[in-house]
C-alpha positions as CSV (number, residue, x, y, z in Angstrom):
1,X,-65.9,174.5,-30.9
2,X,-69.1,175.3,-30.2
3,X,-72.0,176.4,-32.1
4,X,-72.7,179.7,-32.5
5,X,-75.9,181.2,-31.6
6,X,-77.5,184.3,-32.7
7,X,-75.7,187.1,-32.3
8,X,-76.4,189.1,-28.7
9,X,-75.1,191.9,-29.1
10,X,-76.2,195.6,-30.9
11,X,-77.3,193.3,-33.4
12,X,-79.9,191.4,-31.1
13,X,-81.2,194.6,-28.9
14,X,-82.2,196.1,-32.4
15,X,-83.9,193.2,-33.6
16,X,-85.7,193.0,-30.0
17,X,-86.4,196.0,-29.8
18,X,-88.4,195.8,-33.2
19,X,-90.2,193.0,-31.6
20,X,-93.9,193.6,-31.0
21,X,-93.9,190.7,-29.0
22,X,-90.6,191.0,-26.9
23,X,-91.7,194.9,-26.0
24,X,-95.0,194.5,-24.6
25,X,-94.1,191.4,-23.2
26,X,-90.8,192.6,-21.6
27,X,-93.2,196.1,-20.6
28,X,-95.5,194.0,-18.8
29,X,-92.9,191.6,-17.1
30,X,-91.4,194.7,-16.1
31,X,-94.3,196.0,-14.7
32,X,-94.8,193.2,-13.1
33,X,-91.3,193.1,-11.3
34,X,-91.8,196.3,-10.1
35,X,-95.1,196.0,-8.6
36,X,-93.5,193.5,-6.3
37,X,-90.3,195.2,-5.6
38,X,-92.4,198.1,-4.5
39,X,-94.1,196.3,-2.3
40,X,-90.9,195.5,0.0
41,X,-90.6,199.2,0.2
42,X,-94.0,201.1,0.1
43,X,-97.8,200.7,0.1
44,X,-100.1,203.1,0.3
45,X,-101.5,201.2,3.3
46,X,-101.3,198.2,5.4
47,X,-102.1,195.6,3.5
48,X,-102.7,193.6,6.9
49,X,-105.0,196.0,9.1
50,X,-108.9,195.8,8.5
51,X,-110.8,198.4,9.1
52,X,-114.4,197.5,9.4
53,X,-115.7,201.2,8.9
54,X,-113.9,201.3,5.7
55,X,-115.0,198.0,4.2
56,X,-116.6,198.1,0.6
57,X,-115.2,201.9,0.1
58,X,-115.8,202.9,-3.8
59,X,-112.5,204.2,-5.7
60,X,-111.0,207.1,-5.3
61,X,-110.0,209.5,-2.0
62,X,-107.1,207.6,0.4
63,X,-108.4,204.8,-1.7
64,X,-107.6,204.7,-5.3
65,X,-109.0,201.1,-6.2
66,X,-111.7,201.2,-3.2
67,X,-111.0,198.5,-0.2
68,X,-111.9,195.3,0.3
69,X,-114.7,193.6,2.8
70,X,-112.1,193.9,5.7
71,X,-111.3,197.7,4.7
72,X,-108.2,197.0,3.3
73,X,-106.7,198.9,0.6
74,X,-106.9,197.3,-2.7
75,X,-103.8,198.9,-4.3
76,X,-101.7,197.6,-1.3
77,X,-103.0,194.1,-1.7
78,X,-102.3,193.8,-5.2
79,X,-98.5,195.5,-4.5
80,X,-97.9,192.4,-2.3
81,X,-100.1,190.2,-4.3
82,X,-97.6,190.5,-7.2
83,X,-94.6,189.8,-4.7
84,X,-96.4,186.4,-3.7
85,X,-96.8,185.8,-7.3
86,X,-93.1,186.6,-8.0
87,X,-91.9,184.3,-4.9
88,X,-93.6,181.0,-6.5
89,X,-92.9,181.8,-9.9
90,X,-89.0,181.7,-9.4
91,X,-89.1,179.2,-7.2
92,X,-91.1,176.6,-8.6
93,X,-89.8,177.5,-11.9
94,X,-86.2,177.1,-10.6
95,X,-86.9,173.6,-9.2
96,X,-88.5,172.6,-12.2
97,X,-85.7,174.0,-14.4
98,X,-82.5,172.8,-12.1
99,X,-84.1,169.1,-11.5
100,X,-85.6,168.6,-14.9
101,X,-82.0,169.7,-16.8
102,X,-80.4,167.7,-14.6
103,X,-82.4,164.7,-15.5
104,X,-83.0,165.7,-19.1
105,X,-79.2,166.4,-19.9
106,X,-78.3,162.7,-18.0
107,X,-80.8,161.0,-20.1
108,X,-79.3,162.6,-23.5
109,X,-75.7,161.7,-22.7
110,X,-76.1,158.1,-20.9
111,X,-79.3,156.9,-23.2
112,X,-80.4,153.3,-23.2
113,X,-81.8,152.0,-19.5
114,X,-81.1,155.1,-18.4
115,X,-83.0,157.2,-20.9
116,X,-85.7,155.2,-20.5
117,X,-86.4,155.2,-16.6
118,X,-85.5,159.2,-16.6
119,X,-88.5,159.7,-19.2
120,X,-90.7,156.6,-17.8
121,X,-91.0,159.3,-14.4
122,X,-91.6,162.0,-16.3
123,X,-94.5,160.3,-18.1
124,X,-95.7,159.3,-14.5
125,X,-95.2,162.7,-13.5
126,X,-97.8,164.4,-16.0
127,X,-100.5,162.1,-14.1
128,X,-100.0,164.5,-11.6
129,X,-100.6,168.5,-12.2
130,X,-100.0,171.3,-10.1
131,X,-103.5,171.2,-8.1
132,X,-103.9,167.7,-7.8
133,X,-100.5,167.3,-6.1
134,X,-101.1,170.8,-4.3
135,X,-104.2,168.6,-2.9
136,X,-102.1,165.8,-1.9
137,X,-99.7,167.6,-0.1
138,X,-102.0,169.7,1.5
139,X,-103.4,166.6,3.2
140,X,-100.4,165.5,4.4
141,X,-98.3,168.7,5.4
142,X,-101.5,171.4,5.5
143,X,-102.1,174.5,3.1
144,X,-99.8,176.9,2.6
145,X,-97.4,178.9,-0.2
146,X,-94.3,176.4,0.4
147,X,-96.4,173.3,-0.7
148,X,-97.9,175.0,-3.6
149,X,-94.3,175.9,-4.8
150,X,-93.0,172.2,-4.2
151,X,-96.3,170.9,-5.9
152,X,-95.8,173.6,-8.5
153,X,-92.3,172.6,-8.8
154,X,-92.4,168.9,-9.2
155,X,-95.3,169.4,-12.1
156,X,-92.2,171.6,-14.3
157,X,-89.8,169.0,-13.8
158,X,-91.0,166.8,-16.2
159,X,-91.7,169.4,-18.5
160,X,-87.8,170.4,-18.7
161,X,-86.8,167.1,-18.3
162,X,-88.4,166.0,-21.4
163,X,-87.6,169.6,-23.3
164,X,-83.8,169.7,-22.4
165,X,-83.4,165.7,-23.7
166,X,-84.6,166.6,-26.9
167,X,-82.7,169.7,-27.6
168,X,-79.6,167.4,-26.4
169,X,-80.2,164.7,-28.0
170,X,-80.4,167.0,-31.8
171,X,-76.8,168.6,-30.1
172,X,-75.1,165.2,-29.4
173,X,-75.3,164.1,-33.4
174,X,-73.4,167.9,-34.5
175,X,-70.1,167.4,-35.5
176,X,-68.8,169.5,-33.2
177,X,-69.7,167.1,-30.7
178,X,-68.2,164.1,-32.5
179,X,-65.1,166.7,-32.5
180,X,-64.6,166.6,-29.0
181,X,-65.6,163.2,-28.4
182,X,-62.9,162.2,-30.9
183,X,-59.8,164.4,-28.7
184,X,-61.0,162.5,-26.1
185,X,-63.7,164.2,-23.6
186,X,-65.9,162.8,-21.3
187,X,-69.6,163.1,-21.1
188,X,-69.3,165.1,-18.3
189,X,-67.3,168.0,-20.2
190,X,-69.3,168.0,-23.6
191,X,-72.7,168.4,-21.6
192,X,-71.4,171.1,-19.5
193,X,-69.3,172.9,-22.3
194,X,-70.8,172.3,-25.7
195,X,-74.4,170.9,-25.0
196,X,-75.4,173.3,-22.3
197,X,-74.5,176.0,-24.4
198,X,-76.1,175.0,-27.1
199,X,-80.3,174.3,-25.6
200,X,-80.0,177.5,-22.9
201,X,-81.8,179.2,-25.4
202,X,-84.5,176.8,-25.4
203,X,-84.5,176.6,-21.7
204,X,-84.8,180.3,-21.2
205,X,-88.2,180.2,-23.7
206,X,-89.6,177.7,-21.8
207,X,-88.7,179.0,-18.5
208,X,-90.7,182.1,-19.2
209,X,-93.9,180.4,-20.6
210,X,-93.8,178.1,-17.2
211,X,-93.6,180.8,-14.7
212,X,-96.8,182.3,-16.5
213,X,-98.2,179.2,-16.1
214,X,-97.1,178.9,-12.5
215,X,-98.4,182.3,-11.8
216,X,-102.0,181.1,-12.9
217,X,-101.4,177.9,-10.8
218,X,-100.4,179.9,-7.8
219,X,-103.7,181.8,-8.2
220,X,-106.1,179.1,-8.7
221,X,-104.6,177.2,-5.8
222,X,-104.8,180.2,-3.4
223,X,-108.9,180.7,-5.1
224,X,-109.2,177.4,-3.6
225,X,-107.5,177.7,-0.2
226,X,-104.8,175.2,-0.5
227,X,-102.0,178.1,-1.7
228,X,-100.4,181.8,0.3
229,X,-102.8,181.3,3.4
230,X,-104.4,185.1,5.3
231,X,-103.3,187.4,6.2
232,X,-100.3,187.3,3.2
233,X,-102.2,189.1,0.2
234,X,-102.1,187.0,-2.8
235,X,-104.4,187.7,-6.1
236,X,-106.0,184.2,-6.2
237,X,-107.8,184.8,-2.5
238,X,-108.8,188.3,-3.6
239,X,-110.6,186.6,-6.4
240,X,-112.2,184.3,-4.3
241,X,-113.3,187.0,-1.4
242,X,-114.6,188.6,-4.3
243,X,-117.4,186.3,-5.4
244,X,-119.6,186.5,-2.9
245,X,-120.3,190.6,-3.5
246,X,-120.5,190.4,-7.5
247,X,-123.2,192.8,-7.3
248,X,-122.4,194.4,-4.2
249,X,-118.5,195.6,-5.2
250,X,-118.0,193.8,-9.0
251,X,-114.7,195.6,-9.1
252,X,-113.4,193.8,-6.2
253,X,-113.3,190.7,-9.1
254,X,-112.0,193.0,-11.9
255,X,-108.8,194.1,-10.4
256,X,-106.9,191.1,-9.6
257,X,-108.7,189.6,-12.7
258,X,-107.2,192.1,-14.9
259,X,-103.9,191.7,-12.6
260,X,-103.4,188.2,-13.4
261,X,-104.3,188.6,-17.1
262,X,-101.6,191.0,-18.1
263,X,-99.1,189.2,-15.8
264,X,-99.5,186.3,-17.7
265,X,-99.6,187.6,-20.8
266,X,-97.5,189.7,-20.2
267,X,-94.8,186.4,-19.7
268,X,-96.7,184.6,-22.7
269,X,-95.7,187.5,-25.3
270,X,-92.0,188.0,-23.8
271,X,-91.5,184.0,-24.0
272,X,-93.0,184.2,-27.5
273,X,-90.3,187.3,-28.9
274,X,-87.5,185.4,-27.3
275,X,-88.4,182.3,-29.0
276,X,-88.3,183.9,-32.4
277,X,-85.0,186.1,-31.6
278,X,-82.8,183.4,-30.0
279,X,-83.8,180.5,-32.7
280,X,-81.2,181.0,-35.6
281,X,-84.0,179.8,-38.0
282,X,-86.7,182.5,-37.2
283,X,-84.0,185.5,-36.6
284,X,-82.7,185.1,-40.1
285,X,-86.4,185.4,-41.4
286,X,-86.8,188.1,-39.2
């Protein structure tokens, strides 16, 4: 058998919906999504063309947040700056989550020499963040979005790794699990069909709070020219074109500012409601 998790159903949607937490959070993330799946479709204007003539326009008119030194529109670059965001954040948080379960699951169910080497790594891997190896790889391969996703990506891999052994490891010891391994399963079928199962929950919290986390990564990296490289919007770059004309255009700062704010809040408050409604302990309280 396996353990049985809060329930998912009506049950859970009321409860979520009751959330603070979950509703702005899931409102934001939403918001969010959308920004960058309009972007695929529409923008009010080329994100790409400059128009010297309309540099440093005010809001309001053709332009509803103004335009940039090169005359581009602001509204447009922030549609596709959310889509850049939205690329690295499920992709760096995808490698981090596939590689680091992997590794995190085989540490819980072979222990020992095993165990110990899979979380040695991991401890070697946290000498290492997100812009330091972005910095490395950048000297080797050149900047660009794809090495700030693998950079971004090998920095969550420890992180999972080390989360997912834990919540196994408090999974092997259930006596569900001494069930099965009693009618005679293999390792290989308990992780995948009772310990899984059982830490997805976790995994999903976690996966949230890191793909705020890479968002903010992604933007300091493109601030400091090693991440998405011109002419590809991307909210980090338009903070940094923005420093130099503080008093000239402050706004120019204040929209992806504010952007990247309630982005990753946004993820912070949604991984913070489903962390209280899938743990059994905090729903019943609830």
């Amino acid at each position: 058998m396996v353990a049985t998790p809060p329930a998912r159903g009506p049950g859970f949607w009321r409860r979520a919906l009751r959330h603070r937490s979950f509703v702005l959070g899931g409102l934001l993330t939403l918001l969010l999504a959308a920004a960058a799946a309009l972007s695929l479709a529409w923008t009010p204007h080329s994100p790409y063309d400059v128009d010297m003539a309309a540099r440093l326009l005010p809001p309001g008119g053709t332009h509803w947040l103004g335009t940039d030194p090169y005359g581009r529109d602001e509204v447009s670059l922030l549609l596709v700056g959310a889509r850049a965001s939205m690329v690295v954040g499920v992709i760096a948080v995808g490698i981090g989550l596939l590689a680091g379960t992997a590794l995190g699951l085989l540490a819980s169910a072979r222990r020992g020499w095993v165990e110990e080497v899979i979380m040695r790594i991991a401890d070697f891997g946290f000498a290492f963040p997100a812009i330091l190896s972005a910095i490395m790889l950048t000297a080797v391969f050149g900047p660009g979005m794809v090495n700030a996703i693998i950079a971004i990506g090998i920095y969550n891999i420890p992180t999972f790794a080390r989360i997912t052994r834990a919540s196994a490891n408090g999974v092997w010891g259930r006596e569900f699990v001494l069930a099965a391994r009693a009618c005679g399963k293999g390792v290989f079928s308990i992780t995948m069909e009772h310990v899984l199962p059982n830490i997805v929950s976790v995994l999903i919290v976690q996966a949230t709070i890191r793909f705020a986390i890479a968002i903010l990564a992604e933007a300091a990296l493109s601030y400091l020219g090693l991440g998405t490289q011109p002419p590809q919007p991307s909210w980090g770059r338009m903070l940094s074109e923005a420093q130099t004309l503080m008093f000239q255009a402050p706004l120019l700062a204040v929209f992806p500012g504010v952007a990247i704010a309630l982005a990753v809040l946004g993820l912070n408050l949604l991984g913070d409601g489903l962390r209280d409604l899938l743990d059994p302990r905090l729903a019943r309280k609830r």
